[in-house]
VMD Tcl script that builds the backbone (N, CA, C; Angstrom):
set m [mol new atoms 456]
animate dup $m
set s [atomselect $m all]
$s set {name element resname resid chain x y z} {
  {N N UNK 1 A 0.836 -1.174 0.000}
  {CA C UNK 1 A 0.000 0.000 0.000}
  {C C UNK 1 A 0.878 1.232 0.000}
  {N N UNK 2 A 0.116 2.330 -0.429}
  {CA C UNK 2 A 1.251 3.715 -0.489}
  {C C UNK 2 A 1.490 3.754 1.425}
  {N N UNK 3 A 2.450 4.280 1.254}
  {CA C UNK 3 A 3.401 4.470 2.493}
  {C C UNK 3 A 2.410 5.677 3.226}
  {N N UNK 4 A 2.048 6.647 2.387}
  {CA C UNK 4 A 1.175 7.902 3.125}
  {C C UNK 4 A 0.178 7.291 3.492}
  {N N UNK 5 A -0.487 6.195 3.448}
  {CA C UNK 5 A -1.803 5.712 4.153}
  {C C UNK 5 A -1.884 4.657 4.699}
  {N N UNK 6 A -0.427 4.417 5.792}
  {CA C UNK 6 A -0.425 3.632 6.447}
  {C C UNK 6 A 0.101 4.057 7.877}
  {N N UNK 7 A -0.648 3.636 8.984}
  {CA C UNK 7 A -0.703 4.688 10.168}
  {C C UNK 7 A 0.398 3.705 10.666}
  {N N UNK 8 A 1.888 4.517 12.062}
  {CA C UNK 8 A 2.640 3.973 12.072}
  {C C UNK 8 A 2.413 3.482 13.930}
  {N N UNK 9 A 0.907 2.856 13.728}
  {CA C UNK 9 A 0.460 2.259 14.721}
  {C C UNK 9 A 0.339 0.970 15.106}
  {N N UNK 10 A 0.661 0.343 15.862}
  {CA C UNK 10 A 0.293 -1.099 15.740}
  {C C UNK 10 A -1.078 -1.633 15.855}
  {N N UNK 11 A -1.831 -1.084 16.685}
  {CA C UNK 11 A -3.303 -1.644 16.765}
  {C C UNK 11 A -4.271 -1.118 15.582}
  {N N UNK 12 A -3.287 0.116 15.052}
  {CA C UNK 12 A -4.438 0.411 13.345}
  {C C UNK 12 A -4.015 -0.811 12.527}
  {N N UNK 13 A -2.584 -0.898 12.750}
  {CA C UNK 13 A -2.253 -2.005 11.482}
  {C C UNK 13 A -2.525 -3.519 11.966}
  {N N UNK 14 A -2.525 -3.826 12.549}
  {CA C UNK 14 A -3.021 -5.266 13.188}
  {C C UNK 14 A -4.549 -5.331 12.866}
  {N N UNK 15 A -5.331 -4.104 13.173}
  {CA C UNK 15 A -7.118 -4.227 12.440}
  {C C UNK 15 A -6.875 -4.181 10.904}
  {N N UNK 16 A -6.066 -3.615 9.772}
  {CA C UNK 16 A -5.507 -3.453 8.950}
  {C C UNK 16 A -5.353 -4.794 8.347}
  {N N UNK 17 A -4.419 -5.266 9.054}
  {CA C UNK 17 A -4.120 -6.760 8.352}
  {C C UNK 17 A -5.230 -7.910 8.830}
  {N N UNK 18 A -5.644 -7.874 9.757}
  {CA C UNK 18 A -6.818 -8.795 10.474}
  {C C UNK 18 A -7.770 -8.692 8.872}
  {N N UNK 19 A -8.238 -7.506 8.444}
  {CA C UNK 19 A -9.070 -7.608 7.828}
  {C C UNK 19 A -8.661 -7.945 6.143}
  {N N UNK 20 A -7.404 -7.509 5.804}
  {CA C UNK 20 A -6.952 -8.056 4.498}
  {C C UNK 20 A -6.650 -9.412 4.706}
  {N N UNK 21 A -6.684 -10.077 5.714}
  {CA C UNK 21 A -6.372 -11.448 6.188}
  {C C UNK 21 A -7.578 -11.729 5.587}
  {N N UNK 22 A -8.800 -11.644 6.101}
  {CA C UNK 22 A -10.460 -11.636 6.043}
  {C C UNK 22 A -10.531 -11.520 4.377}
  {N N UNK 23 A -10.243 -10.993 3.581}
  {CA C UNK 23 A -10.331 -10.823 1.937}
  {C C UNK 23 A -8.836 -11.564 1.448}
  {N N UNK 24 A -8.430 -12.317 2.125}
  {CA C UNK 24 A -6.791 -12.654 1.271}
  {C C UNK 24 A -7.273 -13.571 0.051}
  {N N UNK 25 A -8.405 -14.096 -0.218}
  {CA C UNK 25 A -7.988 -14.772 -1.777}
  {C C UNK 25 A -8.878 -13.457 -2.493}
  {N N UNK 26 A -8.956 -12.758 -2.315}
  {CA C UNK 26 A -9.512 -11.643 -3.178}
  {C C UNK 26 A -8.350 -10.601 -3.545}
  {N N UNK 27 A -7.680 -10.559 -2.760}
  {CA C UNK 27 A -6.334 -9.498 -2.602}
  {C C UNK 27 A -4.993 -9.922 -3.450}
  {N N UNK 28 A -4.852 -11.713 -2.818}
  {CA C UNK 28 A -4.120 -12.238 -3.856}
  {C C UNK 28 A -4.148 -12.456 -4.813}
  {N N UNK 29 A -5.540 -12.410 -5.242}
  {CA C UNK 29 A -5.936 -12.592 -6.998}
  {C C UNK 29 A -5.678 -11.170 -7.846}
  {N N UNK 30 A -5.461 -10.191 -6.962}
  {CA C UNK 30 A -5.087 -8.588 -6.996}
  {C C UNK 30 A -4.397 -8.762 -7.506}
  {N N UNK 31 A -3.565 -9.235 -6.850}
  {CA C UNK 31 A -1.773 -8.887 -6.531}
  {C C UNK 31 A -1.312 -8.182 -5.537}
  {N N UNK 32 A -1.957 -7.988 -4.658}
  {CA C UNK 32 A -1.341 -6.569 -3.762}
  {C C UNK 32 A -1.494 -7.237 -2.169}
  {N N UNK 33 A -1.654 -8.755 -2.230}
  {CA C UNK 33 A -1.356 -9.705 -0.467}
  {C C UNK 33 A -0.998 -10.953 -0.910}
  {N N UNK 34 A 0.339 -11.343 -0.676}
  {CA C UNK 34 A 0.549 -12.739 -0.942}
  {C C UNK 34 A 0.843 -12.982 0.577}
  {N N UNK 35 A 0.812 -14.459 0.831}
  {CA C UNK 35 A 1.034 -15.108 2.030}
  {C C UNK 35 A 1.795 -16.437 2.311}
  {N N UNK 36 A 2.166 -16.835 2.755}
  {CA C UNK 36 A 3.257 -18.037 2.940}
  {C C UNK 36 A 2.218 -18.742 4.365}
  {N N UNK 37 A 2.233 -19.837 4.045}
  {CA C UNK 37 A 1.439 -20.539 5.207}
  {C C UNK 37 A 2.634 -21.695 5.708}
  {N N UNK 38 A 3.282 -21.699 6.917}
  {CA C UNK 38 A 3.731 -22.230 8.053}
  {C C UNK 38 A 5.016 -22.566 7.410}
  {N N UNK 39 A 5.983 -21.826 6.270}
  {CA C UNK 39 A 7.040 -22.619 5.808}
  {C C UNK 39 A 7.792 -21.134 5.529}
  {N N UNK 40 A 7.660 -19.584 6.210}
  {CA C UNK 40 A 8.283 -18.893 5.863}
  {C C UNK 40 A 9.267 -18.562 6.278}
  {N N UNK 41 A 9.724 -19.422 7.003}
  {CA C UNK 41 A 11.651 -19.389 7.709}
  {C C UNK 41 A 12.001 -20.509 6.702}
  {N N UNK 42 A 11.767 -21.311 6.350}
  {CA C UNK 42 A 12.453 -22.108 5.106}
  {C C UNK 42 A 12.611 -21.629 3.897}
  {N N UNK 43 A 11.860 -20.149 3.593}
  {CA C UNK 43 A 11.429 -19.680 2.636}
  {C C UNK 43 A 12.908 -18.675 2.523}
  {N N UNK 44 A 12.850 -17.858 3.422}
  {CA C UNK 44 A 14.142 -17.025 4.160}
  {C C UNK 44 A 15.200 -17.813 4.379}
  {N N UNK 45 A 15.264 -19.331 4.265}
  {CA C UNK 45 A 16.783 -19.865 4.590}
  {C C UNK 45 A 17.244 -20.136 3.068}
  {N N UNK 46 A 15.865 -20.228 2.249}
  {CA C UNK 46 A 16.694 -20.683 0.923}
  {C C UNK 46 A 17.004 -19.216 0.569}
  {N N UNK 47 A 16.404 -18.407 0.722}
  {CA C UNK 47 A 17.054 -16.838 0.550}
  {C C UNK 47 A 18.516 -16.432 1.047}
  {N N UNK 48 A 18.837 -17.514 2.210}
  {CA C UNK 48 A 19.517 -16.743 3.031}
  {C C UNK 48 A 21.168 -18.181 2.500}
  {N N UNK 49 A 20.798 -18.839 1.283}
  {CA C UNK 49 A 21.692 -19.475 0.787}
  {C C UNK 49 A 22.608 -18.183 -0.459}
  {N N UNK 50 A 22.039 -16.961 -0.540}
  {CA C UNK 50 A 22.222 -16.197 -1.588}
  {C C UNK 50 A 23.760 -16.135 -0.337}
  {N N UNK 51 A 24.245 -15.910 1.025}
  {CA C UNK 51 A 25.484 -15.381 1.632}
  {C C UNK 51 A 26.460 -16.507 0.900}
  {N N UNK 52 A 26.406 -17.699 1.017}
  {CA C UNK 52 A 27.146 -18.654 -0.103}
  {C C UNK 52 A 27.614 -18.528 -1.352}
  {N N UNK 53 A 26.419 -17.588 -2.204}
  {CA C UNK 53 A 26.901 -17.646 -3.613}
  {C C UNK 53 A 27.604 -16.342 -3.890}
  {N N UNK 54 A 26.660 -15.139 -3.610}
  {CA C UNK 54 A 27.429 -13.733 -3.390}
  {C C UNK 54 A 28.057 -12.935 -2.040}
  {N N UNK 55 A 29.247 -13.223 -2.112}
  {CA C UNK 55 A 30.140 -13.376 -0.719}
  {C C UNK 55 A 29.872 -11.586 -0.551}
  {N N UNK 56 A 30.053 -10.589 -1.572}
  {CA C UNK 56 A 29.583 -9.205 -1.730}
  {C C UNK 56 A 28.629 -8.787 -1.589}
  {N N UNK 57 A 27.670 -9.598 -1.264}
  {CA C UNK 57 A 25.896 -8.751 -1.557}
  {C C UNK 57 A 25.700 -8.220 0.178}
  {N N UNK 58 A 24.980 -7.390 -0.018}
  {CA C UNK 58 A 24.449 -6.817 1.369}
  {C C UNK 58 A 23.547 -7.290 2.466}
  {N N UNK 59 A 22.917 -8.417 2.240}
  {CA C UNK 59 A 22.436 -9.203 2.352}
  {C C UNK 59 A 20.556 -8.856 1.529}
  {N N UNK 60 A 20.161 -8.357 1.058}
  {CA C UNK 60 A 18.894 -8.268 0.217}
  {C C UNK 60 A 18.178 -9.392 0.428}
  {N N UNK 61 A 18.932 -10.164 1.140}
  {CA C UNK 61 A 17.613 -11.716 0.943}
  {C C UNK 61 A 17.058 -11.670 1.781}
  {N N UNK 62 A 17.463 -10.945 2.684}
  {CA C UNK 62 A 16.450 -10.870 4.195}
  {C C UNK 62 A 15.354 -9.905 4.000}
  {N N UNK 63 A 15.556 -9.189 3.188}
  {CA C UNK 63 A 14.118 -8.487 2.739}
  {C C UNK 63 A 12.783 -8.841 2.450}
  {N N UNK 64 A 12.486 -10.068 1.488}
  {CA C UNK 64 A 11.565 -10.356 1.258}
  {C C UNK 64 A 10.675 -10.925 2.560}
  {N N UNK 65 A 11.315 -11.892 3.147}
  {CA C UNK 65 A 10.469 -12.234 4.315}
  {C C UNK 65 A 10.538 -11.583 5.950}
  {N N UNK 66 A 12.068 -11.357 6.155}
  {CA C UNK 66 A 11.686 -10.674 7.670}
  {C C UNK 66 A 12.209 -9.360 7.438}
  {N N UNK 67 A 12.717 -8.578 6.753}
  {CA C UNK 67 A 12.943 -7.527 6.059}
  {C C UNK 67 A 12.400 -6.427 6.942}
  {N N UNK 68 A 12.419 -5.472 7.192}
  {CA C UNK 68 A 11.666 -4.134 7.454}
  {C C UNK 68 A 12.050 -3.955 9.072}
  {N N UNK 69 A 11.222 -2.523 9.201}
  {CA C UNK 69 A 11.055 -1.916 10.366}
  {C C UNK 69 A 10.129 -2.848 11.657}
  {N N UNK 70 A 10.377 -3.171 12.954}
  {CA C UNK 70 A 9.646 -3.767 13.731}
  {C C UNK 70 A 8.305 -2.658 13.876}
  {N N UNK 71 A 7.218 -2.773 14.107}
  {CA C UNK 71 A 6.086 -2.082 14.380}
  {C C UNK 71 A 5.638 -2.372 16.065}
  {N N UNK 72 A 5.773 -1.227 17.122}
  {CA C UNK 72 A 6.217 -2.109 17.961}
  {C C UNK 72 A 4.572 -1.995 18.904}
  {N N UNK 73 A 4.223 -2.622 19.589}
  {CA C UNK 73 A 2.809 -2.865 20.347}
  {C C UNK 73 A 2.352 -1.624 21.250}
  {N N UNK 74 A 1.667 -0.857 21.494}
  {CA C UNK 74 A 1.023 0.565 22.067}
  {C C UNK 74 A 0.912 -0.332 23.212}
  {N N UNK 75 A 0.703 0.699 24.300}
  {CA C UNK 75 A 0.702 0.122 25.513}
  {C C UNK 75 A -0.541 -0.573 25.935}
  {N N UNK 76 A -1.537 -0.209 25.070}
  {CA C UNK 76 A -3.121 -0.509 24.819}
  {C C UNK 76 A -3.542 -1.798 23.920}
  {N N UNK 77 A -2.306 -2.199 23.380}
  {CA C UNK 77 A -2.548 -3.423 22.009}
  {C C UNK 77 A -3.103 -4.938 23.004}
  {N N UNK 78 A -3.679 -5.409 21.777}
  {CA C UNK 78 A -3.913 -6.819 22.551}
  {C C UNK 78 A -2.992 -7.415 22.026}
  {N N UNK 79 A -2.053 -7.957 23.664}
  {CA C UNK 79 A -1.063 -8.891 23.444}
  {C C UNK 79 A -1.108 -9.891 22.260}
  {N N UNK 80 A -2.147 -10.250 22.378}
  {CA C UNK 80 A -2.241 -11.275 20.830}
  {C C UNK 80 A -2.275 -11.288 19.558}
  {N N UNK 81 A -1.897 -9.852 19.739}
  {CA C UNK 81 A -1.951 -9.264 17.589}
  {C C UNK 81 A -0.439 -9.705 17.177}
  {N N UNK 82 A -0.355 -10.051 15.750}
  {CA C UNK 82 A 0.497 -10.563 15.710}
  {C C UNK 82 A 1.785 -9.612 15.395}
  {N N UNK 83 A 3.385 -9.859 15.555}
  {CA C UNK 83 A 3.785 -8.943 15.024}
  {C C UNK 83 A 4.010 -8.404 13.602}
  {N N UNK 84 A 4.510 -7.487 14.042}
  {CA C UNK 84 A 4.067 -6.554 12.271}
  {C C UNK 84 A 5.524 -6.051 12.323}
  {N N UNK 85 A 5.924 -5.914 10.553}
  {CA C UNK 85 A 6.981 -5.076 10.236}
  {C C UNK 85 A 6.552 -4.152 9.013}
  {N N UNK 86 A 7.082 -3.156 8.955}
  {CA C UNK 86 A 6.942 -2.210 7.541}
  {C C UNK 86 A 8.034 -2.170 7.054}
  {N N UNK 87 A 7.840 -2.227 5.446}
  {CA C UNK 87 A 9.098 -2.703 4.800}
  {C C UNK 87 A 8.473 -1.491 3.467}
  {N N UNK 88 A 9.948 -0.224 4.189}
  {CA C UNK 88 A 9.501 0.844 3.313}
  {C C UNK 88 A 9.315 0.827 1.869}
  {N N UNK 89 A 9.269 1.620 0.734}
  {CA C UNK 89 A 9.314 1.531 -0.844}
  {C C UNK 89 A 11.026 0.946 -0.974}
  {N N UNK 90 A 12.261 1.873 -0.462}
  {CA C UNK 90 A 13.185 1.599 -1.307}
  {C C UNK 90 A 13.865 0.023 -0.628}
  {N N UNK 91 A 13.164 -0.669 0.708}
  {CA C UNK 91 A 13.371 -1.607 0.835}
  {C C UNK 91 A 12.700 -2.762 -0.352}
  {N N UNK 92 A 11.574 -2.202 -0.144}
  {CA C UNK 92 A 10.726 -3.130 -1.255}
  {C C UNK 92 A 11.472 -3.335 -2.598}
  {N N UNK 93 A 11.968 -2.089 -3.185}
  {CA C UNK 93 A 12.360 -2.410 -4.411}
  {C C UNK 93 A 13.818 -2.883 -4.528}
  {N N UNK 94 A 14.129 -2.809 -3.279}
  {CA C UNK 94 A 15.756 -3.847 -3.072}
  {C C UNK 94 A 15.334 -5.235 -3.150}
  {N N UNK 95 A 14.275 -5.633 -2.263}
  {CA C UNK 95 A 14.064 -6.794 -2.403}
  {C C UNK 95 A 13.595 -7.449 -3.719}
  {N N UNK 96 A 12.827 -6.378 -4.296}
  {CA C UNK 96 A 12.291 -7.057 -5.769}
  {C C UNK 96 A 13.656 -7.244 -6.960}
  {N N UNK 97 A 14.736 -6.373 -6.677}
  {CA C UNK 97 A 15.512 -6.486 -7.340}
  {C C UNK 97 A 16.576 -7.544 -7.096}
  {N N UNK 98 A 16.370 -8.070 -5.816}
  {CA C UNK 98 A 17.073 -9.336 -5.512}
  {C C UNK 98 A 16.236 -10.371 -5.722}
  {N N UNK 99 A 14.961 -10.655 -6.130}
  {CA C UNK 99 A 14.449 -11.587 -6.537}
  {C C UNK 99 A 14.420 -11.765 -7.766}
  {N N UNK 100 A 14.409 -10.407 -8.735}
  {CA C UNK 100 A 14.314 -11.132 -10.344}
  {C C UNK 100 A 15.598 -11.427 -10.400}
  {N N UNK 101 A 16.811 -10.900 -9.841}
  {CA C UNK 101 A 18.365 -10.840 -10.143}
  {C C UNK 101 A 18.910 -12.773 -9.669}
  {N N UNK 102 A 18.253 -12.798 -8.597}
  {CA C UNK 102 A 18.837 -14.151 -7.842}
  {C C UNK 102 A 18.747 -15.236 -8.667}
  {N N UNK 103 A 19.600 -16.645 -8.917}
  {CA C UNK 103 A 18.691 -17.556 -9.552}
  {C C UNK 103 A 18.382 -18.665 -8.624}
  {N N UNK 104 A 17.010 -19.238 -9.243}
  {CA C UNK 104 A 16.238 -19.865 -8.267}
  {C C UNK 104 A 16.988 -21.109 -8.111}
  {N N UNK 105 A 17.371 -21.658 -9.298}
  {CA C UNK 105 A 18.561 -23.317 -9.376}
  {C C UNK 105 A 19.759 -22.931 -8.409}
  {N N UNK 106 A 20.228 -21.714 -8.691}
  {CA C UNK 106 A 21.466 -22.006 -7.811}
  {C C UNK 106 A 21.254 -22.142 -6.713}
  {N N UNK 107 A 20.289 -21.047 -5.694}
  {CA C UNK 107 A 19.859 -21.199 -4.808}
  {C C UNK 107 A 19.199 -22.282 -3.795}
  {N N UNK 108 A 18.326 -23.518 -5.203}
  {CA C UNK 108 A 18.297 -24.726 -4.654}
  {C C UNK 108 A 19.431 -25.357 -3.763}
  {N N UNK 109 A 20.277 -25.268 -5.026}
  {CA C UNK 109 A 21.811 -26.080 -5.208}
  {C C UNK 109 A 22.125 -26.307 -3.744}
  {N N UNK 110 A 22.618 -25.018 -2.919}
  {CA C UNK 110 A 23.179 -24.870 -1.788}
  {C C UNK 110 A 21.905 -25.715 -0.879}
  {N N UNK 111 A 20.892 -25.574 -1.215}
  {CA C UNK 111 A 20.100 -26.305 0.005}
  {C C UNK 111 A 19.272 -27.686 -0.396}
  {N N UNK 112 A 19.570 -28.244 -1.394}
  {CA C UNK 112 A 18.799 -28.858 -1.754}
  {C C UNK 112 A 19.044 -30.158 -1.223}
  {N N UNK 113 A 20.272 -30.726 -0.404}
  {CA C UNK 113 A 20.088 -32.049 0.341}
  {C C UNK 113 A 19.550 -31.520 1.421}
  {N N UNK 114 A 19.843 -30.737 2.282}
  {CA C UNK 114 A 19.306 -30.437 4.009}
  {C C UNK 114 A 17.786 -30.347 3.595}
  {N N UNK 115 A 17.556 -29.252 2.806}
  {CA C UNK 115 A 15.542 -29.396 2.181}
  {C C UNK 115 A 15.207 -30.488 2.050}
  {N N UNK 116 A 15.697 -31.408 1.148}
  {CA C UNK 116 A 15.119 -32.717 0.598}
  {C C UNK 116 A 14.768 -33.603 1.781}
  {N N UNK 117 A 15.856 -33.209 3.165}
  {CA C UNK 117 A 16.119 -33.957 4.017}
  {C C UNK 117 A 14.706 -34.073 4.800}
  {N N UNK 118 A 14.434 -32.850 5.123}
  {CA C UNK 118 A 13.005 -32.430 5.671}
  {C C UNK 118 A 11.911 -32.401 5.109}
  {N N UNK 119 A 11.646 -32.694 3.703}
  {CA C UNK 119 A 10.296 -33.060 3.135}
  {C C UNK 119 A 10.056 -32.112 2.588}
  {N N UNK 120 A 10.925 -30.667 2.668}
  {CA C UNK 120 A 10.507 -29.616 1.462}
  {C C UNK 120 A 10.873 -29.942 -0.186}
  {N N UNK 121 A 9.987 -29.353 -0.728}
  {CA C UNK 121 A 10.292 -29.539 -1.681}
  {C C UNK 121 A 10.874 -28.386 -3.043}
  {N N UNK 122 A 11.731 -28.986 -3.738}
  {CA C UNK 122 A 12.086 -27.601 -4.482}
  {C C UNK 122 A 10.526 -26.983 -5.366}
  {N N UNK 123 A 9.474 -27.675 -6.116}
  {CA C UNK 123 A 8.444 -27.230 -6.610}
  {C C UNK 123 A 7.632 -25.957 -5.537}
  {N N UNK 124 A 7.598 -26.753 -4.935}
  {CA C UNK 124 A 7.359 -25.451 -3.593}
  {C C UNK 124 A 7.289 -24.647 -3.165}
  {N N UNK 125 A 8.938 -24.219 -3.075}
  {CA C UNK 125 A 9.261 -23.073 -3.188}
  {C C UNK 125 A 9.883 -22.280 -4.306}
  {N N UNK 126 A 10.059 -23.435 -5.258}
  {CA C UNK 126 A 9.665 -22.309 -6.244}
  {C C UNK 126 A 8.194 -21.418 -6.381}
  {N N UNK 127 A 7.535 -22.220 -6.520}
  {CA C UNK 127 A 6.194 -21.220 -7.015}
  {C C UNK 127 A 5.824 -20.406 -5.811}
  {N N UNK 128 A 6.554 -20.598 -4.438}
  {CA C UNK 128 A 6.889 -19.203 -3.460}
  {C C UNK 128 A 7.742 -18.151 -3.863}
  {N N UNK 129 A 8.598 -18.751 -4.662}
  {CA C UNK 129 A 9.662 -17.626 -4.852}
  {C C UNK 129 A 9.193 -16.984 -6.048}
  {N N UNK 130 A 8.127 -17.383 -7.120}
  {CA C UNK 130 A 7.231 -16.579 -7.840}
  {C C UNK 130 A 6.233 -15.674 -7.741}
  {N N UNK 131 A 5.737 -16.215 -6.799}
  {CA C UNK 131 A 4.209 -15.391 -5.808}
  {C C UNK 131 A 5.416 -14.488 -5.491}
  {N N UNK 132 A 6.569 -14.613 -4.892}
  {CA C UNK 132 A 7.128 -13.295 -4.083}
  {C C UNK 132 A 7.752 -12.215 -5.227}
  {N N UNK 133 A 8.408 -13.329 -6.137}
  {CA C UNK 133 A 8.774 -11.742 -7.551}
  {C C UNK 133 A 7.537 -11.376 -7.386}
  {N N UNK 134 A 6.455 -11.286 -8.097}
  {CA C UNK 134 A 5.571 -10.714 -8.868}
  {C C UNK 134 A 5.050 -10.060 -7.723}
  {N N UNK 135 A 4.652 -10.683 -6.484}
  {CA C UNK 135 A 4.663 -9.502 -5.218}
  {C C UNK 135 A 5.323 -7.855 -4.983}
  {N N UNK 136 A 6.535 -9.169 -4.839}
  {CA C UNK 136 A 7.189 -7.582 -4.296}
  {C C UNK 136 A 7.765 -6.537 -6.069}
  {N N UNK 137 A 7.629 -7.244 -7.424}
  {CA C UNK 137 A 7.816 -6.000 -8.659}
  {C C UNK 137 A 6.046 -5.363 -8.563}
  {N N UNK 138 A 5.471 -5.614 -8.272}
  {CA C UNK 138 A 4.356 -5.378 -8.296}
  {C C UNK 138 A 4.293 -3.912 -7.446}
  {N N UNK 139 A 4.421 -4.380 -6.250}
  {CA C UNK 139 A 4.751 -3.026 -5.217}
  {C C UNK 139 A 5.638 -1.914 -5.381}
  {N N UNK 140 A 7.068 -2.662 -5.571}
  {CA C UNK 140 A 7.761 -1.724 -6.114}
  {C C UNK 140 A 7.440 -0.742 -7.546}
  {N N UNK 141 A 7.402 -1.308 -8.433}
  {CA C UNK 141 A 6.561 -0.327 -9.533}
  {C C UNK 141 A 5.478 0.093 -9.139}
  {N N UNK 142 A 4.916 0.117 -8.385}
  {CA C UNK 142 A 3.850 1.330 -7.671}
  {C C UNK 142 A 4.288 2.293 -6.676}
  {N N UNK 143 A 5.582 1.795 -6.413}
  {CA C UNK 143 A 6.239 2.386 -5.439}
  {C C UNK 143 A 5.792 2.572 -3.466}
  {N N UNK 144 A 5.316 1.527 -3.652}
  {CA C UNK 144 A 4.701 1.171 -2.138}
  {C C UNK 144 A 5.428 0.300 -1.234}
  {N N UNK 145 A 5.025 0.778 -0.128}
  {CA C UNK 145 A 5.453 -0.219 1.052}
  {C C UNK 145 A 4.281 -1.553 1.079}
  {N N UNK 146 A 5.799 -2.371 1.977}
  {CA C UNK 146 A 4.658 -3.560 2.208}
  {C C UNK 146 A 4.538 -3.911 4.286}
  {N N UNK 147 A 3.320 -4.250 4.199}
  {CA C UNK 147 A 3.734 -3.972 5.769}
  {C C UNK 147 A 3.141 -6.173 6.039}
  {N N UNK 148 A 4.133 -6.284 6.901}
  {CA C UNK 148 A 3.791 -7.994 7.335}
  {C C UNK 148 A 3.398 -8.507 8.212}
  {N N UNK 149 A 2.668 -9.495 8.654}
  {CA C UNK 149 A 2.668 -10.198 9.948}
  {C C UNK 149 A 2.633 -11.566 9.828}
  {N N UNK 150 A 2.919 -11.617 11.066}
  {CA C UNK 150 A 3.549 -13.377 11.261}
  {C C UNK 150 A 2.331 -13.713 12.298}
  {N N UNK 151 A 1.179 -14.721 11.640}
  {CA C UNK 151 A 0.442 -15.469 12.512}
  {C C UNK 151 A 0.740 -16.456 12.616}
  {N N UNK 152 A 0.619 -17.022 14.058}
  {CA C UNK 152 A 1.732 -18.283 14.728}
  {C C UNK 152 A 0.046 -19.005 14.893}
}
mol reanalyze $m
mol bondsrecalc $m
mol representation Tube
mol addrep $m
C-alpha cells in the first residue's frame, strides 16, 4: 500500500491486516497480499543461501520475508496481535531487485540435500519464490510499502 496511508500504529495495522487477512484470496488474486502458510523461515533460509553464492551482496535476501522496520505494540494493544513489520518503498524495491536478479537453481543447489532432508520440496518453493517476484515488482513499480505479519 502507499506508504502515506499507512498509520505507524500497531493496533491500526493489526485491524488493517486482520481484515486483508479476512479478503486474502480476493487481494491475492489482486496482486497486492501474498502469504506463505507455516514454511516462511524455510522460505528465508533458501534466501539466506544467496550469503554462499554472493560473498559481496548486502544481504537483500532478508528483505523479502523478515525484512523491514519492527512495528512495535502501544501500551493498549492486545497482546495477541500478531507482530508486524513495515518494509519501506526503497526496501521493497531492493528486495524485488534481488528476486528477479537471484537464480532460483542455484539457490536450490546450496540447500537442496538439508531441504530434501526435511520433506521440502524444491516445486514449492519455487512457485513461493514466484508469488514473491511478482509480489514484491508489483509493489515496487507502484512504489509502495509492504507492511507484514507473522500469525503463529
Amino acid at each position: 500500500m502507499a506508504e502515506s496511508e499507512i498509520r505507524d500504529d500497531h493496533t491500526w495495522l493489526a485491524a488493517f491486516m486482520s481484515e486483508a487477512w479476512e479478503n486474502d484470496d480476493a487481494e491475492y488474486a489482486a496482486g497486492i497480499a501474498h502469504s506463505i502458510n507455516k514454511c516462511w523461515d524455510a522460505v528465508h533460509n533458501l534466501y539466506a543461501a544467496a550469503d554462499a553464492l554472493y560473498t559481496d551482496a548486502d544481504e537483500p535476501w532478508n528483505l523479502a520475508i523478515y525484512g523491514g522496520r519492527p512495528v512495535p505494540h502501544s501500551a493498549d494493544a492486545d497482546p495477541s496481535d500478531p507482530p508486524l513489520m513495515l518494509l519501506e518503498p526503497s526496501g521493497v524495491s531492493q528486495a524485488a531487485r534481488f528476486l528477479t536478479t537471484v537464480s532460483f537453481d542455484e539457490l536450490w543447489d546450496v540447500v537442496d540435500a538439508r531441504f530434501s532432508a526435511l520433506g521440502w520440496t524444491k516445486q514449492e518453493h519455487l512457485e513461493h519464490h514466484r508469488g514473491l517476484q511478482e509480489f514484491y515488482g508489483q509493489a515496487a513499480s507502484a512504489g509502495h510499502a509492504v507492511v507484514k505479519a507473522v500469525w503463529a
